[in-house]
PyMOL Python script that loads the backbone (N, CA, C, O; Angstrom):
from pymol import cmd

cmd.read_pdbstr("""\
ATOM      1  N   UNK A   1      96.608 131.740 108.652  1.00  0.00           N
ATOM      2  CA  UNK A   1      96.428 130.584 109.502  1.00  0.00           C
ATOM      3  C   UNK A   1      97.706 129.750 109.471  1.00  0.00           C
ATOM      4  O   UNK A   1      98.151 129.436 108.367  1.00  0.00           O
ATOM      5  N   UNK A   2      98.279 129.399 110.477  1.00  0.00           N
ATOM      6  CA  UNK A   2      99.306 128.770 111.001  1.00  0.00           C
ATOM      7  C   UNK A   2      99.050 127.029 110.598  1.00  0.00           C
ATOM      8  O   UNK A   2      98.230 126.479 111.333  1.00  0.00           O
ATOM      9  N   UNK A   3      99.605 126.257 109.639  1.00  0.00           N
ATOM     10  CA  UNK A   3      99.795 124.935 109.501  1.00  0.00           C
ATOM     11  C   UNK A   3     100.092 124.314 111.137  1.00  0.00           C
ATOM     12  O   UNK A   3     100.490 124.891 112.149  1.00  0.00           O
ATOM     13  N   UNK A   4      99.755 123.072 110.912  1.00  0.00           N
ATOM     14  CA  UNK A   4      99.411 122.624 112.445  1.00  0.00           C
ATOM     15  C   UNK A   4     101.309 122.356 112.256  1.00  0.00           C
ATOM     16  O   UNK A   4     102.021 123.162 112.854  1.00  0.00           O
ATOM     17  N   UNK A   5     101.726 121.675 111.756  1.00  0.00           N
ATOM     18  CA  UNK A   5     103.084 121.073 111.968  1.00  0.00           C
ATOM     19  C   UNK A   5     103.906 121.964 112.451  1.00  0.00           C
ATOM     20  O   UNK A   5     104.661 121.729 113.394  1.00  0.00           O
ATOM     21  N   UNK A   6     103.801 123.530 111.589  1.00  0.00           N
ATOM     22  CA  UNK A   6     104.370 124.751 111.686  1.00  0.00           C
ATOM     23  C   UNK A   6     104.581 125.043 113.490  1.00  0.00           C
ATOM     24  O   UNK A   6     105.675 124.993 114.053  1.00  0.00           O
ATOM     25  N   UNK A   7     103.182 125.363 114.212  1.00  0.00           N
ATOM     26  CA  UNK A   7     102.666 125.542 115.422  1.00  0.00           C
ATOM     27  C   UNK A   7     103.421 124.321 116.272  1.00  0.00           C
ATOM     28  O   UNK A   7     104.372 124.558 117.018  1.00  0.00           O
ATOM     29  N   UNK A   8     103.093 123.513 116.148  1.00  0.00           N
ATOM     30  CA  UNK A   8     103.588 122.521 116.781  1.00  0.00           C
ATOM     31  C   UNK A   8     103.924 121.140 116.502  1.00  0.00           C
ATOM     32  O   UNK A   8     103.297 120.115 116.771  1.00  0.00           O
ATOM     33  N   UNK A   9     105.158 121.324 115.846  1.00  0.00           N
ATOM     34  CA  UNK A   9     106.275 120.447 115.257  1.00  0.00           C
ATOM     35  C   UNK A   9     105.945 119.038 116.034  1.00  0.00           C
ATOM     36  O   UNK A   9     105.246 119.074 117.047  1.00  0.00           O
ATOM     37  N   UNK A  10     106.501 117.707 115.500  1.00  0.00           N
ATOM     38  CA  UNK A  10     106.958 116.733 115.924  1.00  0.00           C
ATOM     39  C   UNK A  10     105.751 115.444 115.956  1.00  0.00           C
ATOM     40  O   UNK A  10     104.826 115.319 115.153  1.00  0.00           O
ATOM     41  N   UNK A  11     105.956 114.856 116.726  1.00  0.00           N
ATOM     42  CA  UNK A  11     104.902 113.349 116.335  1.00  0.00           C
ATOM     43  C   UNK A  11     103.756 114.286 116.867  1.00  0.00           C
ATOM     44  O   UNK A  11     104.276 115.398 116.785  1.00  0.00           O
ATOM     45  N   UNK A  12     102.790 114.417 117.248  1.00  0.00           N
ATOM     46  CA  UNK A  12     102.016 115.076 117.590  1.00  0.00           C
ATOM     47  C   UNK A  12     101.148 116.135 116.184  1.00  0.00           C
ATOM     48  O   UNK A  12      99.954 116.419 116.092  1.00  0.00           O
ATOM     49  N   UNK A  13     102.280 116.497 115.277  1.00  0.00           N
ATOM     50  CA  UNK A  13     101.755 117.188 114.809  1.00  0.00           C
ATOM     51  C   UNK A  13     101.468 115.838 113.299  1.00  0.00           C
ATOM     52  O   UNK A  13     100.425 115.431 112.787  1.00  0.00           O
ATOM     53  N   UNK A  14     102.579 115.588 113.089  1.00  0.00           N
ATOM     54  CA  UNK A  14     102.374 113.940 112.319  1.00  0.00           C
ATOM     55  C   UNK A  14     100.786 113.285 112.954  1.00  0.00           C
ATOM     56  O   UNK A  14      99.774 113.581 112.319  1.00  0.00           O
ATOM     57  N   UNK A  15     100.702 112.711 113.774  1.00  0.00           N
ATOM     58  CA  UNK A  15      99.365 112.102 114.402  1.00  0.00           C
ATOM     59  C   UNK A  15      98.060 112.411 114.021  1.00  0.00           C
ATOM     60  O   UNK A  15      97.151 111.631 113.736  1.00  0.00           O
ATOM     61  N   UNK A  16      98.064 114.133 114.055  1.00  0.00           N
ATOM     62  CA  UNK A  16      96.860 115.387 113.800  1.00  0.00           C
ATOM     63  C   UNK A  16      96.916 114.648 112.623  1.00  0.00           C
ATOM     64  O   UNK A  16      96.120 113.726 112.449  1.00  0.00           O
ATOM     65  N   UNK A  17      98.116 115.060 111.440  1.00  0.00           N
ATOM     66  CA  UNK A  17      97.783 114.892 110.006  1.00  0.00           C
ATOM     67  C   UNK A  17      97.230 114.019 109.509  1.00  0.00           C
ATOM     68  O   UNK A  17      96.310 114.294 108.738  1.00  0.00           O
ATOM     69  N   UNK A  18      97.614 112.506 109.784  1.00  0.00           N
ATOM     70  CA  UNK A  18      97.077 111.226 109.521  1.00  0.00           C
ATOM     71  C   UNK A  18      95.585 110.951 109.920  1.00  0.00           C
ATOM     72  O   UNK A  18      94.878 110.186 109.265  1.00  0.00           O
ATOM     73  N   UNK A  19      95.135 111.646 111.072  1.00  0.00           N
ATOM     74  CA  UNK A  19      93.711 111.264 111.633  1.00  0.00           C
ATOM     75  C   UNK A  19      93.055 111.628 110.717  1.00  0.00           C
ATOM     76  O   UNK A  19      92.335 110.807 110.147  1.00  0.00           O
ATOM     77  N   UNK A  20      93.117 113.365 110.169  1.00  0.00           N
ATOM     78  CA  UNK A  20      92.953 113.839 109.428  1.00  0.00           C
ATOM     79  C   UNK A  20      92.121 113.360 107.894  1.00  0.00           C
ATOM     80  O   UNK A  20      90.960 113.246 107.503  1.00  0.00           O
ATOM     81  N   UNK A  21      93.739 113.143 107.255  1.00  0.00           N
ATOM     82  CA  UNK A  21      93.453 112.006 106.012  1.00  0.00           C
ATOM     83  C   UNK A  21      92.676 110.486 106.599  1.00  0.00           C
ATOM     84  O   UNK A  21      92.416 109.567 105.822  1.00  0.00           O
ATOM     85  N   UNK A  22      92.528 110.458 107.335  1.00  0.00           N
ATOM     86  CA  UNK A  22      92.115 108.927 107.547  1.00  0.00           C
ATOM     87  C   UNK A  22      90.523 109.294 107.980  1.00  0.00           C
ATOM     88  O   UNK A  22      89.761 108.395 107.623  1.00  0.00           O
ATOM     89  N   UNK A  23      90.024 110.129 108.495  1.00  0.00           N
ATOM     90  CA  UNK A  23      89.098 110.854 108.766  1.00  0.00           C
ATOM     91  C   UNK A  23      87.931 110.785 107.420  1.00  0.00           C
ATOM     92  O   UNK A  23      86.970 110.063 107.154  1.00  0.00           O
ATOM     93  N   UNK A  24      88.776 112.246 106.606  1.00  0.00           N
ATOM     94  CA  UNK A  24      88.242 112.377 105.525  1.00  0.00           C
ATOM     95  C   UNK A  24      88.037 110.717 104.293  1.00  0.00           C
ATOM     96  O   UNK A  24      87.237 110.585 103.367  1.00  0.00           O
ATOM     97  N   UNK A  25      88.629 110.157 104.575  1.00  0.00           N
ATOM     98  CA  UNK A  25      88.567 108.924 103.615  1.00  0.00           C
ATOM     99  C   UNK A  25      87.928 108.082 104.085  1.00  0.00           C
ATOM    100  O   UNK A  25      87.666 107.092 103.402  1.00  0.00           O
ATOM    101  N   UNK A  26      87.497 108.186 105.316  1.00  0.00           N
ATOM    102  CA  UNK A  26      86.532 107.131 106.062  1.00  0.00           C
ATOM    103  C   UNK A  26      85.215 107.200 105.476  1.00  0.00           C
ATOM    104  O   UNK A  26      84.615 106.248 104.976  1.00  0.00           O
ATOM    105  N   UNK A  27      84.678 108.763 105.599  1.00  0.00           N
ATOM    106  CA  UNK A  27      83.536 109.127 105.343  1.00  0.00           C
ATOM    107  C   UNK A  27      83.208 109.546 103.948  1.00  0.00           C
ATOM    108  O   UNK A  27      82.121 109.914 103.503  1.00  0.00           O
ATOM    109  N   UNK A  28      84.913 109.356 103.053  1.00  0.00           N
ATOM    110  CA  UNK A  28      84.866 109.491 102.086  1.00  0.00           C
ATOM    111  C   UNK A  28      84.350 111.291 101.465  1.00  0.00           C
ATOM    112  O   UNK A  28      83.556 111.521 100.554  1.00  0.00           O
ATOM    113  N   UNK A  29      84.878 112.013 102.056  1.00  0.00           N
ATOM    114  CA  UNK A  29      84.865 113.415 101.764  1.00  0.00           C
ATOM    115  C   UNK A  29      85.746 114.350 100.862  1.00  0.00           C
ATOM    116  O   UNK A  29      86.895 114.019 101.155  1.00  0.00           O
ATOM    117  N   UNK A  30      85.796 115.107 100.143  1.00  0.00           N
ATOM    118  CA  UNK A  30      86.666 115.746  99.693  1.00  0.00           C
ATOM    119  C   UNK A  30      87.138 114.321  98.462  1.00  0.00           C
ATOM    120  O   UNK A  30      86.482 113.339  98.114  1.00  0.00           O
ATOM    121  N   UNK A  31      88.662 114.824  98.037  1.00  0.00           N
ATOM    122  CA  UNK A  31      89.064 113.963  97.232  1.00  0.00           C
ATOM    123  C   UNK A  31      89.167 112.200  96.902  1.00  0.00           C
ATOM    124  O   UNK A  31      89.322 111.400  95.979  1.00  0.00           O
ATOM    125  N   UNK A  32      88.943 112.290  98.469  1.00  0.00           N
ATOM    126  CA  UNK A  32      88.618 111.015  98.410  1.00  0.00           C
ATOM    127  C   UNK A  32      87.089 110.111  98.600  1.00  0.00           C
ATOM    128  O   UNK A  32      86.860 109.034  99.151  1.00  0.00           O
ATOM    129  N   UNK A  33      86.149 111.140  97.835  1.00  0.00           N
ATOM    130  CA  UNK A  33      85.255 110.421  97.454  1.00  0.00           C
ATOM    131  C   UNK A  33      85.245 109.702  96.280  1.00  0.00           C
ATOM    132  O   UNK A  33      84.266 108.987  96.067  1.00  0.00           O
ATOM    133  N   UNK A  34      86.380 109.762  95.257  1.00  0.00           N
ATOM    134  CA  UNK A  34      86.533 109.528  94.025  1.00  0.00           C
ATOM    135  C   UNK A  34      87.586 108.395  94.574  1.00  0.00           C
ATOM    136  O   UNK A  34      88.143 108.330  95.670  1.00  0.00           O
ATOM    137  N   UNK A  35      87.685 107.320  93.169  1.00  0.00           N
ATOM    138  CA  UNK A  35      88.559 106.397  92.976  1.00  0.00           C
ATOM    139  C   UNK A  35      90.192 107.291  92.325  1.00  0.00           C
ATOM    140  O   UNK A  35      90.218 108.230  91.529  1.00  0.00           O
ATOM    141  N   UNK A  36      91.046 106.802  92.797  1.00  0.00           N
ATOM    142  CA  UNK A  36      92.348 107.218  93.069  1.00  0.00           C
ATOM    143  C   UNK A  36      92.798 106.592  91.510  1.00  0.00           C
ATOM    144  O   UNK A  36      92.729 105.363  91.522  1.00  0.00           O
ATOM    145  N   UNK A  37      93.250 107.165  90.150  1.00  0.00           N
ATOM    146  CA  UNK A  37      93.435 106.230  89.197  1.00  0.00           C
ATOM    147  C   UNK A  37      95.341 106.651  89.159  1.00  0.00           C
ATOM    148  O   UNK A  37      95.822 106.844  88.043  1.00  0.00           O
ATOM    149  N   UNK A  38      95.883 106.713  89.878  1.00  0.00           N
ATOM    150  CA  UNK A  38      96.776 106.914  89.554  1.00  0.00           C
ATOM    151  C   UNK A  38      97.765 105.862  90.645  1.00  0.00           C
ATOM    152  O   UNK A  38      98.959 105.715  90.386  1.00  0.00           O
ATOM    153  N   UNK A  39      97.226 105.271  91.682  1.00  0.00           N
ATOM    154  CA  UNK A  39      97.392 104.006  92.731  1.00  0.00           C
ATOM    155  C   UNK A  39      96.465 103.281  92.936  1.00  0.00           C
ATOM    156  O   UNK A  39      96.620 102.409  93.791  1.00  0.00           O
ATOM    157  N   UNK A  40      95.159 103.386  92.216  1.00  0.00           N
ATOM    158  CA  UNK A  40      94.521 102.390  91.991  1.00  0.00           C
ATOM    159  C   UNK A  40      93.639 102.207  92.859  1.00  0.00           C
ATOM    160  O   UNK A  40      93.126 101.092  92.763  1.00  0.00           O
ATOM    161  N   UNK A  41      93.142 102.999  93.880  1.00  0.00           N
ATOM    162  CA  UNK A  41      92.555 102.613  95.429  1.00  0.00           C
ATOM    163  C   UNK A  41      91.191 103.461  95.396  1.00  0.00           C
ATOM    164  O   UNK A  41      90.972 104.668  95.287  1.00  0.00           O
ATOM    165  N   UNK A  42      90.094 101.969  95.580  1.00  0.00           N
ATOM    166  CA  UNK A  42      88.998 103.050  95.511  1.00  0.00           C
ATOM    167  C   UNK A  42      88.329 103.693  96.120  1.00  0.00           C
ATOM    168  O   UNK A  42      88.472 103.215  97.246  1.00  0.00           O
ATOM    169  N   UNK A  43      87.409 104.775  96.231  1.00  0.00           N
ATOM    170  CA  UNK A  43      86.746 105.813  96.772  1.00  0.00           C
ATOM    171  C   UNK A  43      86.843 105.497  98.068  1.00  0.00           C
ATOM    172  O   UNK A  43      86.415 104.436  98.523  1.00  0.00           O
ATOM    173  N   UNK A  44      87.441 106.438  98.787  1.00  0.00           N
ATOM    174  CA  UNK A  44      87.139 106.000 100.522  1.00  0.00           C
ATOM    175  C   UNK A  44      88.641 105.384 101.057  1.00  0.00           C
ATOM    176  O   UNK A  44      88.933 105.262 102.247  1.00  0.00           O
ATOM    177  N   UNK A  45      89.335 105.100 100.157  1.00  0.00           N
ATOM    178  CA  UNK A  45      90.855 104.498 100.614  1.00  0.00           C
ATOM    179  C   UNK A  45      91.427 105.376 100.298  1.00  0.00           C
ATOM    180  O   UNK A  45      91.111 106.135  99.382  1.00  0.00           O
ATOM    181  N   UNK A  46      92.973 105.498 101.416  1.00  0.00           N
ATOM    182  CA  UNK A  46      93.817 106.296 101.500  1.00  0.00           C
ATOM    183  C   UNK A  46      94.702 105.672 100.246  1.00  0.00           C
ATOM    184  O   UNK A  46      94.896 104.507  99.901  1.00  0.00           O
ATOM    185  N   UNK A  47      95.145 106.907  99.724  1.00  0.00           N
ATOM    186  CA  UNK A  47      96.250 106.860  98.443  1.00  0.00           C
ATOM    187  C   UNK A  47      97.185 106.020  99.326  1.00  0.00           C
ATOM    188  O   UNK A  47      97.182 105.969 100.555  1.00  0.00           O
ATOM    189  N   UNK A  48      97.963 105.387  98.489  1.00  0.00           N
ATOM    190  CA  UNK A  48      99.254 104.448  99.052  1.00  0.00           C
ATOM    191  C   UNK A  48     100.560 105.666  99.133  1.00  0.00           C
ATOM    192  O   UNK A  48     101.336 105.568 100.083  1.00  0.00           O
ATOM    193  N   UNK A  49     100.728 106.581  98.309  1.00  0.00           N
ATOM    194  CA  UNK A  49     101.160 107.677  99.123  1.00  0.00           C
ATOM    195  C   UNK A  49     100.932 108.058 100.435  1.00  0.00           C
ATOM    196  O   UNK A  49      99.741 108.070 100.744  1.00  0.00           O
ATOM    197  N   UNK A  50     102.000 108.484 101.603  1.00  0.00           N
ATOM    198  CA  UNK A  50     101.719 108.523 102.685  1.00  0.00           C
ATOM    199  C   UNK A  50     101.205 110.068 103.294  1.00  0.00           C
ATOM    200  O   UNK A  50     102.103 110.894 103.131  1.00  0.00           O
ATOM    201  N   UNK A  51     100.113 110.582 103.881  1.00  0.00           N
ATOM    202  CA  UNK A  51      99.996 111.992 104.087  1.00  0.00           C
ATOM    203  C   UNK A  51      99.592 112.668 103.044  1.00  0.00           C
ATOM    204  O   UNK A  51      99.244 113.830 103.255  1.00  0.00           O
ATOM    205  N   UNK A  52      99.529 112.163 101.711  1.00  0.00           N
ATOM    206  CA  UNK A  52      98.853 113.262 100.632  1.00  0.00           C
ATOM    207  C   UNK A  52      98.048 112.600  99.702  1.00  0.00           C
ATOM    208  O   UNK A  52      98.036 111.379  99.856  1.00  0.00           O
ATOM    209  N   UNK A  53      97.287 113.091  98.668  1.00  0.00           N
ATOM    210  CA  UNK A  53      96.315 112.825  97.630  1.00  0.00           C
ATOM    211  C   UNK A  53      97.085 113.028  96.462  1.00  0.00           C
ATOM    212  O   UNK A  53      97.792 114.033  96.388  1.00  0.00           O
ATOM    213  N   UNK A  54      97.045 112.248  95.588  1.00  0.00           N
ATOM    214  CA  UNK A  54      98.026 112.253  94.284  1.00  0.00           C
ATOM    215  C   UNK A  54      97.055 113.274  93.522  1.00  0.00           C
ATOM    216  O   UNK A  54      95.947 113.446  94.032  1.00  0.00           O
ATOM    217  N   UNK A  55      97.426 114.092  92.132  1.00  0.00           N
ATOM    218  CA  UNK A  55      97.267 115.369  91.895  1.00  0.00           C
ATOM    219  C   UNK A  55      95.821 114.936  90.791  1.00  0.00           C
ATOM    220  O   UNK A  55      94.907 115.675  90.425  1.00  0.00           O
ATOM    221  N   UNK A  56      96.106 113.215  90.417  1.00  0.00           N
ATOM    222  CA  UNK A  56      95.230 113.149  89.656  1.00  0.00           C
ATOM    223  C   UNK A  56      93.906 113.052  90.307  1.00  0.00           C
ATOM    224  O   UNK A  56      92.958 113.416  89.612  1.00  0.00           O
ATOM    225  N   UNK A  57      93.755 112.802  91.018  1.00  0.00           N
ATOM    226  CA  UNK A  57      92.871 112.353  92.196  1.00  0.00           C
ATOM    227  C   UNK A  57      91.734 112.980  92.695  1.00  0.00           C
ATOM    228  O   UNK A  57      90.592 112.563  92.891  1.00  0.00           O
ATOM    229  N   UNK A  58      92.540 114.632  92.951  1.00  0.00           N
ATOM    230  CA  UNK A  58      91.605 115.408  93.314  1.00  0.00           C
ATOM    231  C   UNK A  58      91.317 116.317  92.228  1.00  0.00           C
ATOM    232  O   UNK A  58      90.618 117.321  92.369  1.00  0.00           O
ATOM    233  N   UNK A  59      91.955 115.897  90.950  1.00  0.00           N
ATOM    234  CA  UNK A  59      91.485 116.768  89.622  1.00  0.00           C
ATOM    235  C   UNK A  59      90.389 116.236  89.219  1.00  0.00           C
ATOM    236  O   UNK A  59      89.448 116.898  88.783  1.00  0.00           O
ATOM    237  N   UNK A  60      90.401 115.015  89.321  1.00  0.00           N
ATOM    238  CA  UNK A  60      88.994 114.029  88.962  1.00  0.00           C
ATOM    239  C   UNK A  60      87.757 114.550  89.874  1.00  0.00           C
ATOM    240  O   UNK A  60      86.618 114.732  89.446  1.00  0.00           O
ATOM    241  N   UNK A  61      88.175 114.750  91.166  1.00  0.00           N
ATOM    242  CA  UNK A  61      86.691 115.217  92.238  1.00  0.00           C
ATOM    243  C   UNK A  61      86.649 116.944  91.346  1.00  0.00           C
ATOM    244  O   UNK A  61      85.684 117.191  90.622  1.00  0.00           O
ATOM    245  N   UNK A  62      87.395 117.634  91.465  1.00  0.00           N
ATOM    246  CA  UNK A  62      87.016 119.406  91.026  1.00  0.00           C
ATOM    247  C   UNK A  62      86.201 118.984  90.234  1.00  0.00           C
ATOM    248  O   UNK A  62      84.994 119.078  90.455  1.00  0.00           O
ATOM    249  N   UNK A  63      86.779 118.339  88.961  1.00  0.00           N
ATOM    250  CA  UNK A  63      86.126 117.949  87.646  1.00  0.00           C
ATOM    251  C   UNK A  63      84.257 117.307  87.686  1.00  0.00           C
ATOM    252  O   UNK A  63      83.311 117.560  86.940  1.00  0.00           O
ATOM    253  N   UNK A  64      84.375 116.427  88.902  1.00  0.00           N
ATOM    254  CA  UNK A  64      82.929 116.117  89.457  1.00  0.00           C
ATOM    255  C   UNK A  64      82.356 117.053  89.796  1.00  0.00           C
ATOM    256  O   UNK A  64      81.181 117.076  89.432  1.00  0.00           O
ATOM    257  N   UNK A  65      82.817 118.164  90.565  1.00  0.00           N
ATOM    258  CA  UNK A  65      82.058 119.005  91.514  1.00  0.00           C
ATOM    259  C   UNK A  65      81.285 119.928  90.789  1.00  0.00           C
ATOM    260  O   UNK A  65      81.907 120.689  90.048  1.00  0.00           O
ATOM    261  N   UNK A  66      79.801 120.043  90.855  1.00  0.00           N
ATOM    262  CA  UNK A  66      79.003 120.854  90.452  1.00  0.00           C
ATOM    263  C   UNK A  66      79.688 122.082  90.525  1.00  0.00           C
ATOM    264  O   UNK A  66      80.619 122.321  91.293  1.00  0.00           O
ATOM    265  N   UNK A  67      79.131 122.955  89.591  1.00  0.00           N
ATOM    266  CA  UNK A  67      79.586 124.849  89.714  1.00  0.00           C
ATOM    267  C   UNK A  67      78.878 125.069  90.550  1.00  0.00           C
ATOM    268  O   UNK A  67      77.925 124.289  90.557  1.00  0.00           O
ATOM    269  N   UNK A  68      78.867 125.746  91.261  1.00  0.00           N
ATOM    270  CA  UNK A  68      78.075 126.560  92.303  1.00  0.00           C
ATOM    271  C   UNK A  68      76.983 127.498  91.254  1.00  0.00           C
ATOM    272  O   UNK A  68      77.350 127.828  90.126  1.00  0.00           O
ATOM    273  N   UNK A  69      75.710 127.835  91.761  1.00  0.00           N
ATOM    274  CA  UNK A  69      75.096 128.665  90.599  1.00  0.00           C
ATOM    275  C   UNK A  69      74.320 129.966  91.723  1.00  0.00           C
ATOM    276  O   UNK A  69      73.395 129.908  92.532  1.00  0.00           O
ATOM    277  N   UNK A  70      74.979 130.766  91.395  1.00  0.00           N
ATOM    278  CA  UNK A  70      74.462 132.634  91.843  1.00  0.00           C
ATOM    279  C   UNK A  70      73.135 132.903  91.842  1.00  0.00           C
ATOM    280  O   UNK A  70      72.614 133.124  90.749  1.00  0.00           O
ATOM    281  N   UNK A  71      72.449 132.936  92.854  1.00  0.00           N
ATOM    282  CA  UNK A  71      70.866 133.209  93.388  1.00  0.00           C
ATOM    283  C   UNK A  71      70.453 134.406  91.985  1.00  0.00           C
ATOM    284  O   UNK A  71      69.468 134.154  91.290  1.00  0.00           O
ATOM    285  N   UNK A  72      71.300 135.656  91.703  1.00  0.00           N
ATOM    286  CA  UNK A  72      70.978 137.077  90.798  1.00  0.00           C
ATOM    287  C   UNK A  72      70.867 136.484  89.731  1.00  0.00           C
ATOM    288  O   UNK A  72      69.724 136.183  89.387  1.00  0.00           O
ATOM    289  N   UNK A  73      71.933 136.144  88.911  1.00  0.00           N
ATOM    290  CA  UNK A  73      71.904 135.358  87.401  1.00  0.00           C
ATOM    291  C   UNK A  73      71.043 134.470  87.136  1.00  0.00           C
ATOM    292  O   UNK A  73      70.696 134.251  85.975  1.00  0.00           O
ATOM    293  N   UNK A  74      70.503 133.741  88.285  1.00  0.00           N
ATOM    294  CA  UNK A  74      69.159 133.080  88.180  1.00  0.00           C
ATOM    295  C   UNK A  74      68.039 133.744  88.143  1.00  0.00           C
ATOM    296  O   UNK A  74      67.252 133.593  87.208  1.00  0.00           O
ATOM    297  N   UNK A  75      67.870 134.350  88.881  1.00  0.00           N
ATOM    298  CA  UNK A  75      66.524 135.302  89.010  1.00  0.00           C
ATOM    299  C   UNK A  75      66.267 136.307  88.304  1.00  0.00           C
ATOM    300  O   UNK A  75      65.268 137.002  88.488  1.00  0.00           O
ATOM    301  N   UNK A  76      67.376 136.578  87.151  1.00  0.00           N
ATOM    302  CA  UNK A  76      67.508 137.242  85.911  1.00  0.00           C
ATOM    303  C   UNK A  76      67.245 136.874  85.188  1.00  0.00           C
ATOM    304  O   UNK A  76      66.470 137.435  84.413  1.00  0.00           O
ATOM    305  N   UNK A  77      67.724 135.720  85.003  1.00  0.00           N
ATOM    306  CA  UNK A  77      67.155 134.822  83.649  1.00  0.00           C
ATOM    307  C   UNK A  77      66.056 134.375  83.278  1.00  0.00           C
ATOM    308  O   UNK A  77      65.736 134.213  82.100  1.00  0.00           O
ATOM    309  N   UNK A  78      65.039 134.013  84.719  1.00  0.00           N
ATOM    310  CA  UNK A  78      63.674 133.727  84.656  1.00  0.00           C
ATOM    311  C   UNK A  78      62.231 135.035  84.607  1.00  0.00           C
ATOM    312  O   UNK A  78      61.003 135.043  84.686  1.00  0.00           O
ATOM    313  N   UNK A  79      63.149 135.817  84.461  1.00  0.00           N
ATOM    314  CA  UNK A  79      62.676 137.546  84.340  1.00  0.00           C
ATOM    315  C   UNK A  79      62.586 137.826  83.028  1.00  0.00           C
ATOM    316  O   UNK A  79      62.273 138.957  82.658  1.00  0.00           O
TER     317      UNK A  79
END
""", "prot")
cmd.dss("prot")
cmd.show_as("cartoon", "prot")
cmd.util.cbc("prot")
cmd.orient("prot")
């Protein structure tokens, strides 16, 4: 899959990106459902970095995120 900037360079492709991040942080999705401890900005605000999520940020959401759990290994175990 082709990066949008890649495809089509220039403000346009800048514009896409920002809606993007501004999108996801509105509704508070992905990394930015978590408070940002590394700029200080909480859940739902864009990092003060411009265009990206600082590294601590979205280590904190993985770290939240439930494991996923396998329908077989379940239905094994209760067997």
């Amino acid at each position: 899959m082709l990066l949008l900037s890649a495809a089509a360079p220039g403000p346009a492709a800048d514009a896409a990106h920002d809606a993007a991040h501004a999108t996801a942080a509105r509704f508070q999705q992905g990394a930015y459902s978590v408070a940002c401890s590394t700029c200080h900005v909480p859940a739902g605000e864009l990092c003060l970095a411009r265009r990206t999520v600082h590294g601590a940020r979205r280590a904190l959401y993985r770290a939240n995120t439930p494991k996923p759990t396998r329908l077989i290994p379940f239905l094994l175990r209760s067997a």
